[in-house]
C-alpha positions as CSV (number, residue, x, y, z in Angstrom):
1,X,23.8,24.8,27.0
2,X,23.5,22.8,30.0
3,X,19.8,23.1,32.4
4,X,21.0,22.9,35.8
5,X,19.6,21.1,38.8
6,X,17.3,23.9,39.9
7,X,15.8,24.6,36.5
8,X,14.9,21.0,36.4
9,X,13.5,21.3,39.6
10,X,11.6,24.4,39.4
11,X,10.1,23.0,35.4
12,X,9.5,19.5,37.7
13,X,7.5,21.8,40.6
14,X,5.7,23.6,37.7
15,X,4.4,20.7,35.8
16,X,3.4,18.7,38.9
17,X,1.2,21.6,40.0
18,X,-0.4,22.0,37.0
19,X,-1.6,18.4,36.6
20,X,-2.5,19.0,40.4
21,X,-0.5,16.4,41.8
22,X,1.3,16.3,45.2
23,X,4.2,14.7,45.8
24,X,3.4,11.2,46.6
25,X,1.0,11.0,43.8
26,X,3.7,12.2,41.3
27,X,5.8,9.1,43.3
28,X,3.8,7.0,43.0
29,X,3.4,7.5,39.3
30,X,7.1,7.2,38.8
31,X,8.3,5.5,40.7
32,X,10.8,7.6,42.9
33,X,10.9,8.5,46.5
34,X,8.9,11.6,47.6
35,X,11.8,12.7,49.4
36,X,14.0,12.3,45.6
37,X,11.1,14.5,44.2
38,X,11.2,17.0,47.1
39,X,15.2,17.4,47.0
40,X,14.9,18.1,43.1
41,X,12.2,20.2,43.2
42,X,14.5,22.6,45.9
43,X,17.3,22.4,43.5
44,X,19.5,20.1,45.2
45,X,21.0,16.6,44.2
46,X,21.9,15.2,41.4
47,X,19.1,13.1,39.8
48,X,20.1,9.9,37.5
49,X,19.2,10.5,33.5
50,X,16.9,7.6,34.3
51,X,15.2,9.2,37.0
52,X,14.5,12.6,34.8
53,X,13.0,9.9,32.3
54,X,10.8,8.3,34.7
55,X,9.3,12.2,35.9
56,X,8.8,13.1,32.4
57,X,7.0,10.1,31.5
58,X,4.8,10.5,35.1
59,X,4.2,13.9,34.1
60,X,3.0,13.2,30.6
61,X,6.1,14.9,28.9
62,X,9.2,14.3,27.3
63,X,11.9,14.7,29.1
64,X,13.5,17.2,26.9
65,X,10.8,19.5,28.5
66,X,12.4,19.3,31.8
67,X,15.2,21.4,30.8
68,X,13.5,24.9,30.6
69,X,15.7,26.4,27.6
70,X,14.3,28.9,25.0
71,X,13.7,27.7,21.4
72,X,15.9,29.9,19.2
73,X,13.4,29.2,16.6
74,X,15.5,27.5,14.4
75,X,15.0,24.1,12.8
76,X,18.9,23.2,13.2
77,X,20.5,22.5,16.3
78,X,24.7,22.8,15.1
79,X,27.2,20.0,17.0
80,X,28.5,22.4,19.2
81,X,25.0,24.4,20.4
82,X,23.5,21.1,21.8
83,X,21.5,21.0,24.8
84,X,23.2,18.8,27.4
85,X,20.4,16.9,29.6
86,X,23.0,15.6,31.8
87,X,22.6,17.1,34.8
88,X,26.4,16.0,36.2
89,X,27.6,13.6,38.6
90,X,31.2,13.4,38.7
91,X,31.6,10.5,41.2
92,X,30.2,8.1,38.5
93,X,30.2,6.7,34.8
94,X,27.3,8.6,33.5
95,X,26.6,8.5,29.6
96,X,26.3,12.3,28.1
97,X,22.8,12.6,26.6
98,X,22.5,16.0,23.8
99,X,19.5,17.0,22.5
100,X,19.3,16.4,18.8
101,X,15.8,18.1,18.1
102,X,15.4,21.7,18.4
103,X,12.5,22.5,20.1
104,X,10.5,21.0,23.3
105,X,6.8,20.7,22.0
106,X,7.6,18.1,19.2
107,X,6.4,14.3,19.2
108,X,10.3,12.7,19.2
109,X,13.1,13.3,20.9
110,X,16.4,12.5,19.2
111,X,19.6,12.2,21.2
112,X,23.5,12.1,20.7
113,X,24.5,9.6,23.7
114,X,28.1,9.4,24.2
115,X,28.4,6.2,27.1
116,X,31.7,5.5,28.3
117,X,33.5,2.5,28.7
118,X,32.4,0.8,32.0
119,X,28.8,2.5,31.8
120,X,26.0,0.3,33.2
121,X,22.5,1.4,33.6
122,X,21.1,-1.7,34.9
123,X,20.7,-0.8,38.8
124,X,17.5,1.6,37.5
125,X,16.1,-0.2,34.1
126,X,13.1,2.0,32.3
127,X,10.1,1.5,31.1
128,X,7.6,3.9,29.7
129,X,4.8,4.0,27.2
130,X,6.7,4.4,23.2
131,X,8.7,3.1,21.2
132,X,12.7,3.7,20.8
133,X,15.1,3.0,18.0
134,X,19.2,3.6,18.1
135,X,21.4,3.3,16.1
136,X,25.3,3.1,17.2
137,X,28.4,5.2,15.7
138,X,31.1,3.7,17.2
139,X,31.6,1.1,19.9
140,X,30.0,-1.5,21.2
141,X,26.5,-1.1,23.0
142,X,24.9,-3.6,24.5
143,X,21.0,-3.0,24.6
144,X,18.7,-5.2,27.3
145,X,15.8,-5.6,26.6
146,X,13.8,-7.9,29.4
147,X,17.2,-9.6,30.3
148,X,17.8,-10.1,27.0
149,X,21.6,-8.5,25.5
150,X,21.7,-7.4,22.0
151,X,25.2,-6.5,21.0
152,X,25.4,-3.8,18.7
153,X,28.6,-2.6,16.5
154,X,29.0,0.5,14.6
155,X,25.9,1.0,11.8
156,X,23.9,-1.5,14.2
157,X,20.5,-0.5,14.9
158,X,17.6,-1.6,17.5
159,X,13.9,-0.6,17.8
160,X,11.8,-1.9,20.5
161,X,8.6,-0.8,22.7
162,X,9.5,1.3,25.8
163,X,7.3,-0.5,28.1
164,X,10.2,-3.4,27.3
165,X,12.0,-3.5,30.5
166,X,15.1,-2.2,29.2
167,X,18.9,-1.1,30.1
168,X,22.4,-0.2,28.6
169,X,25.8,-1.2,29.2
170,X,29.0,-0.5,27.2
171,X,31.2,-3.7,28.3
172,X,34.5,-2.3,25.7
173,X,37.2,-0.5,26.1
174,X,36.1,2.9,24.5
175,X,33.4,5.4,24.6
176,X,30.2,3.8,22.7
177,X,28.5,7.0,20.8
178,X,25.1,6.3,19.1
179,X,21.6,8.1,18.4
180,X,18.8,7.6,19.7
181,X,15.1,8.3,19.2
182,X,12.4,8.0,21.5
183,X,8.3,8.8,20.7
184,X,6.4,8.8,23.0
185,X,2.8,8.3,22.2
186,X,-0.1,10.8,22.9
187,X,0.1,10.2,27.3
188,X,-3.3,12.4,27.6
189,X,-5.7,9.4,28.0
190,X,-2.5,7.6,30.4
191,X,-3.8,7.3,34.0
């Protein structure tokens, strides 16, 4: 099932009010233009995967919450019921993230990331409080981590801190497909 850009928006309008932020505070926090913020929260654009990350970590979530689907209560999530957290552009290389994890309140999120070949994250590189670890299928991934390139084949695995600068690129000629895990610590006591 697929959230689209105005159920982000609304779940992004909804969480920002409840932590009583305006706009430029919640900015400020990640980031991100107010006027990137304001076009979302109307249900317009199309906002980068790492833009969605860098709202859900200002908003003290993970970013699995930002796509308001209900839980179906089960702990399985089957290959072909995944939640797609790509919100779609067309125009561009964008990697497909899935969530792996059933429901939204957990303390990981797991992903199935399908990148394809000529992806390149490094125009918006994240950082956020956690730690990540991946591990890749197939293809070849090639993890940054503060300007640093790890290559990593099939059954290769990385862990790192999220406040690591860090980007991805898949420089081959086929799709790279790996999992990845991200836990965020406990962001109550974050300012």
């Amino acid at each position: 099932m697929v959230a689209d850009v105005a159920t982000v928006g609304a779940t992004v309008r909804m969480l920002r009010r409840q932590r009583n932020l305006t706009l430029e505070a919640l900015a400020s926090r990640a980031g991100i233009s107010v006027g990137l913020i304001s076009q979302l929260e109307r249900g317009n654009g199309n906002p980068a995967f790492s833009t969605l990350s860098q709202l859900a970590h200002a908003l003290d979530v993970y970013i699995g919450r930002l796509f308001h689907v209900a839980d179906n209560g089960s702990p399985v999530v089957r290959a072909g019921e995944r939640r797609s957290l790509d919100v779609g552009r067309p125009a561009r290389l964008d990697a497909v993230h899935e969530l792996l994890t059933p429901g939204r309140s957990g303390v990981l999120e797991a992903l199935w990331i399908t990148a394809p070949p000529g992806y390149d994250s490094s125009d918006s590189p994240m950082s956020h409080p956690g730690e990540e670890f991946g591990v890749v299928i197939s293809g070849t991934h090639q993890v940054f981590l503060d300007g640093t390139c790890y290559v990593l084949e099939p059954g290769d695995s990385i862990t790192f801190e999220g406040s690591v600068p860090h980007w991805y690129r898949n420089a081959g000629d086929v799709a790279v497909t790996a999992v990845w895990v991200v836990t965020p610590p406990n962001r109550a006591t974050a300012p």
